[in-house]
C-alpha positions in Angstrom: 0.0 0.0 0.0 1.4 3.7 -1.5 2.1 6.4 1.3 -1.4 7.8 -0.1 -3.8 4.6 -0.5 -4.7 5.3 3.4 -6.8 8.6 1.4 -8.5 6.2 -0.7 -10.1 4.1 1.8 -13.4 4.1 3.1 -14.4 4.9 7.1 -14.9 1.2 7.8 -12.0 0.0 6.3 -9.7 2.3 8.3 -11.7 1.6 11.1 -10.8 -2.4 10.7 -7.1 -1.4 9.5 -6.9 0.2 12.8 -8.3 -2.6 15.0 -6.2 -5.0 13.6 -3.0 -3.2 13.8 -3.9 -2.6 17.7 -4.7 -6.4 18.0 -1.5 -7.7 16.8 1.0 -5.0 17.4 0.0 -3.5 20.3 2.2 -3.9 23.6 -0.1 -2.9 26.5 -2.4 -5.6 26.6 -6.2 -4.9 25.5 -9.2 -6.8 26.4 -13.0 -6.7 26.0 -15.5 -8.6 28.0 -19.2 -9.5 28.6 -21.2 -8.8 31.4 -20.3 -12.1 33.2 -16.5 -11.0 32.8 -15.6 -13.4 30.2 -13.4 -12.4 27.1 -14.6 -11.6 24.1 -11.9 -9.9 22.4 -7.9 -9.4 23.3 -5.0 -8.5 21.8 -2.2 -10.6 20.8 -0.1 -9.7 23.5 -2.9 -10.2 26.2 -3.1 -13.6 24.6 0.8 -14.2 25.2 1.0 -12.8 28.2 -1.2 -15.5 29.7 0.1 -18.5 27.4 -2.8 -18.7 24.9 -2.1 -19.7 21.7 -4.7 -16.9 20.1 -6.7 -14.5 21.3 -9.5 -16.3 19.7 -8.7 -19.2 22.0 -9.1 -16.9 25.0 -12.7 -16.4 24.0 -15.7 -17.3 26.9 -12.8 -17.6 29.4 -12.2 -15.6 32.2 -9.5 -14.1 34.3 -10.1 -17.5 36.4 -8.7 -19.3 33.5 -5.5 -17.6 33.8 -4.7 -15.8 37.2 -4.4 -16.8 40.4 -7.9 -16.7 42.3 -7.4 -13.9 44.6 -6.4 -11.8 41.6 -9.2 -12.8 39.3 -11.6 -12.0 42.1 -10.3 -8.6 42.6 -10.6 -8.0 38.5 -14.2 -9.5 38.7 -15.0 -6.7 41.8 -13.9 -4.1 39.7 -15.8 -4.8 36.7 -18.8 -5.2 38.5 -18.2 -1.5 40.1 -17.6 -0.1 36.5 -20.9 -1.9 35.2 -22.8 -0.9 38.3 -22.1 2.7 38.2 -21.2 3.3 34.3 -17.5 4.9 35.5 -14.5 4.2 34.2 -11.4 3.3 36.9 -7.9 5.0 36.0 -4.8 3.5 36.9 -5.3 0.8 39.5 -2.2 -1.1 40.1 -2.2 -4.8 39.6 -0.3 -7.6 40.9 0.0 -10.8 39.5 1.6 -13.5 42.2 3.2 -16.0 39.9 4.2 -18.3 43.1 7.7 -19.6 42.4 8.2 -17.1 39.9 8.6 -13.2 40.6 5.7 -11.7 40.6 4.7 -9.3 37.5 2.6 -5.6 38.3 0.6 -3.8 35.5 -1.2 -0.7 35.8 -5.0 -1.1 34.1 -7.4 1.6 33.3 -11.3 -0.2 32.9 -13.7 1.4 30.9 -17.6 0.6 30.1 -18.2 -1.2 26.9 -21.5 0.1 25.3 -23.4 -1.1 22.4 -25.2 1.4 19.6 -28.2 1.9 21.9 -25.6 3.3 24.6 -26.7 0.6 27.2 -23.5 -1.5 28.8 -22.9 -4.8 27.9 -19.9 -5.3 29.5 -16.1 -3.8 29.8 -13.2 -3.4 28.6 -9.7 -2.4 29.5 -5.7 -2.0 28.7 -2.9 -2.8 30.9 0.3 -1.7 30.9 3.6 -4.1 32.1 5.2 -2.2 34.5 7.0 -4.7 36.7 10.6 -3.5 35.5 9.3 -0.1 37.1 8.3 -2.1 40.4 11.5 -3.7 40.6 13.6 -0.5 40.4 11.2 0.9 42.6 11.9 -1.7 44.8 15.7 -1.5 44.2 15.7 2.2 45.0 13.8 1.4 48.4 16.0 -1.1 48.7 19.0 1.2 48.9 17.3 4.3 50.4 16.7 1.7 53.1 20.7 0.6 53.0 21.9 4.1 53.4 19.8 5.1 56.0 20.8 1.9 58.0 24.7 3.2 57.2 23.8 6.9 58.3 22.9 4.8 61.5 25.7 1.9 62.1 29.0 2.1 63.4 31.1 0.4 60.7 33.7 -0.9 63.2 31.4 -2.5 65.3 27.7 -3.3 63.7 26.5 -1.4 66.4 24.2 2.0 66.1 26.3 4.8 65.9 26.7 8.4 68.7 24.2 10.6 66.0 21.7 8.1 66.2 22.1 7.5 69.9 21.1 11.4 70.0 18.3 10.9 68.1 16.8 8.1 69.6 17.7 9.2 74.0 15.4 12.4 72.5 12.6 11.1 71.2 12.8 8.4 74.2 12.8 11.7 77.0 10.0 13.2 75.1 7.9 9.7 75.4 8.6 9.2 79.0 8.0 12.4 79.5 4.4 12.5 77.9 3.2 9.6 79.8 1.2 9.6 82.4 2.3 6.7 84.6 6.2 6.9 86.6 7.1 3.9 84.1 11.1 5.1 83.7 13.9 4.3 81.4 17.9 4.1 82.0 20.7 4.9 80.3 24.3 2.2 80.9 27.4 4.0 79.9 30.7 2.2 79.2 34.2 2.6 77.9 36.7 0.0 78.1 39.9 -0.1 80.7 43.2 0.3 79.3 42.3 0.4 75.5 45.6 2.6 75.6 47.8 -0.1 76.1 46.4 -2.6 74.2 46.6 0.1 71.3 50.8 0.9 72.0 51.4 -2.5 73.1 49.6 -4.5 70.3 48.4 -2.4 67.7 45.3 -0.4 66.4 44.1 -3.6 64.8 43.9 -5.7 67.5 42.8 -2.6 69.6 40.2 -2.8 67.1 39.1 -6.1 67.5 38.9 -5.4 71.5 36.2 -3.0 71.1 34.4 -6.2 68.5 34.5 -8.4 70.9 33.0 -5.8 73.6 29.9 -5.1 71.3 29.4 -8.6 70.3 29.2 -9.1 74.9 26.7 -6.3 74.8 24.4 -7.6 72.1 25.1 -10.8 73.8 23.4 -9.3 77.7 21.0 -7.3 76.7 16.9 -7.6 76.2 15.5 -7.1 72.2 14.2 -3.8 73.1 17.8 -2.2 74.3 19.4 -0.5 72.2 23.3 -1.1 71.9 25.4 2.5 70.7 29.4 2.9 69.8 29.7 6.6 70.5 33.1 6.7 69.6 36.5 5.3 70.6 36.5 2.9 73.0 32.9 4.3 74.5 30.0 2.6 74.5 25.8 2.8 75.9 23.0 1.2 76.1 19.4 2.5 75.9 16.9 0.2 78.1 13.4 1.6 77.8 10.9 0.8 80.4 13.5 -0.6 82.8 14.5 0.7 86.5 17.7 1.0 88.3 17.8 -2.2 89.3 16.8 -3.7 86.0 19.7 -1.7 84.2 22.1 -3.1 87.2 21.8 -6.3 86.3 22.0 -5.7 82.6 25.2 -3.8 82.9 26.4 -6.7 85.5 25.6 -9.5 82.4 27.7 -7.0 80.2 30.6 -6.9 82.3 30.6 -10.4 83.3 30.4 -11.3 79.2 33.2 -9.0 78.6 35.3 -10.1 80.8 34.8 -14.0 80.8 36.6 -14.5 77.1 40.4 -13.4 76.7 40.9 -11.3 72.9 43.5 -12.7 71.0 45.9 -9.5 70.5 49.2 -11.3 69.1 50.8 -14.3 68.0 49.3 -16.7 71.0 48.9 -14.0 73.5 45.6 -13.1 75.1 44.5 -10.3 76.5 41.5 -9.9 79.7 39.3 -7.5 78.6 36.9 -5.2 81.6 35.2 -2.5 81.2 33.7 0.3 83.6 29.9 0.8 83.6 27.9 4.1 85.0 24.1 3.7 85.3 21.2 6.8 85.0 17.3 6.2 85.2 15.2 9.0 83.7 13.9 11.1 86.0 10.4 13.0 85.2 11.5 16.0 83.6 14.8 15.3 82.8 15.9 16.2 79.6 18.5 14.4 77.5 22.0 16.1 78.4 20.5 15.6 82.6 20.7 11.8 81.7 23.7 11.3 80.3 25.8 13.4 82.5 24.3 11.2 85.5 26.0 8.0 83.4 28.9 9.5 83.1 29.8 10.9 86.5 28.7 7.1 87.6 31.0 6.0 84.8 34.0 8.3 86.0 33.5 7.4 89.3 34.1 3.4 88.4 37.4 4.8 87.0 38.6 6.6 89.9 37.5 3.6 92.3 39.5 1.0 90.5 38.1 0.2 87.0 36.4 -3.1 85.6 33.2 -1.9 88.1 29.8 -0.4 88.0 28.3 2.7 89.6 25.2 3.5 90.1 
């Protein structure tokens, strides 16, 4: 057919030039159905999208026929809704759980179908693929999620890191301080004795592997809801919400004990005995953040001065 010959047709063979063409070449998939939701018409790529051979062979069958139940049933609600109400429903997003397989996502617009004496006999609809969109979606969440758990974590150690210890005693003083009951929290502060000399004696690296093998002891003695924090060098806390002085005691006693109880390898066959020195504050009504932690550390400092490898409370 000429450039022109399109000129010399008639309405109605346009009209079936173009339905064809959208049948077999389009890539969003198109599909017309009766009242009952069972095709009547689809495109080529609906038709190998769900493993037909033909569209025609898709013909009388239903969503059932292809999809998963809970999906088809979802579709079927829909289309009653559009023929129900005569209203056309943009852009719902679609998934399709393909069990073993990944799952694919399309986003459908559903229309009425009328025949020439405008009453609806059914509907009709196109879907676009866009699961490649989902999955970068996904990817990007993925990774927004990554970063912000980096922004949190102390690479050394796998433990939260001194901005996110800020972040979180805040927002912990403003909750205590909201509620209504005398339910408290308390705050363990720690740094490790002699991390000098290990440093000189042995080396950053195995000073390094010191403070390791302290976190991995605090993860070790405290409850799921603590919260372990490196807040740099060899100093450590813990956050213990809904937990007293004596609670946070005993806590910082399991810490101490764990610490202590496993030499670090710090050289060719030589061990080193590990101890740290603990301070212990419990939120007091009103307190505000900086109140808190300065109680831990004078507790902390005054383990120092008494000896080391202690706790004060």
């Amino acid at each position: 057919m000429g450039k022109n010959e399109t000129s010399k047709m008639s309405p109605e063979e346009i009209d079936k030039l173009v339905v064809d063409t959208i049948k077999r070449y389009c890539v969003d998939t198109i599909y017309f159905k009766d009242l009952d939701s069972k095709f009547i018409w689809n495109s080529q790529e609906h038709a190998d999208q769900v493993g037909a051979k033909s569209p025609e062979e898709m013909f009388g069958k239903s969503d059932y026929d292809y999809f998963p139940k809970e999906f088809a049933d979802s579709a079927r609600k829909t289309e009653e809704e559009i023929i129900s109400t005569g209203k056309a429903l943009i852009n719902i997003e679609e998934e399709w759980d393909r069990g073993e397989e990944e799952s694919m996502y399309f986003l459908a617009s559903k229309y009425p179908f009328y025949n020439s004496n405008n009453e609806i006999i059914g509907t009709w609809g196109i879907s676009k693929d866009i699961t490649d969109l989902k999955r970068l979606e996904k990817e990007v969440e993925r990774s927004y999620q990554r970063a912000q758990r980096l922004a949190r974590v102390d690479d050394l150690t796998g433990l939260y890191n001194r901005r996110y210890f800020y972040e979180n005693l805040e927002r912990t003083c403003g909750i205590y301080d909201a509620r209504a009951d005398e339910t408290v929290f308390s705050l363990i502060a720690l740094d490790v004795d002699n991390i000098k000399y290990i440093n000189d004696q042995y080396g950053q690296q195995h000073g390094d592997d010191v403070l390791r093998h302290v976190a991995s002891a605090m993860l070790n003695s405290t409850r799921k809801t603590d919260i372990c924090f490196r807040i740099g060098g060899d100093e450590f806390a813990v956050l213990l919400a809904d937990c007293d002085k004596t609670g946070a005691v005993n806590v910082a006693k399991k810490i101490a004990e764990n610490v202590s109880s496993q030499a670090v390898p710090v050289g060719d066959e030589k061990f080193e005995k590990v101890t740290v020195s603990l301070g212990v504050s419990t939120y007091d009504k009103g307190a505000d953040m900086s109140e808190i932690i300065s109680a831990a550390d004078r507790k902390l400092y005054k383990s120092k001065r008494n000896g080391k490898n202690q706790i004060s409370f």
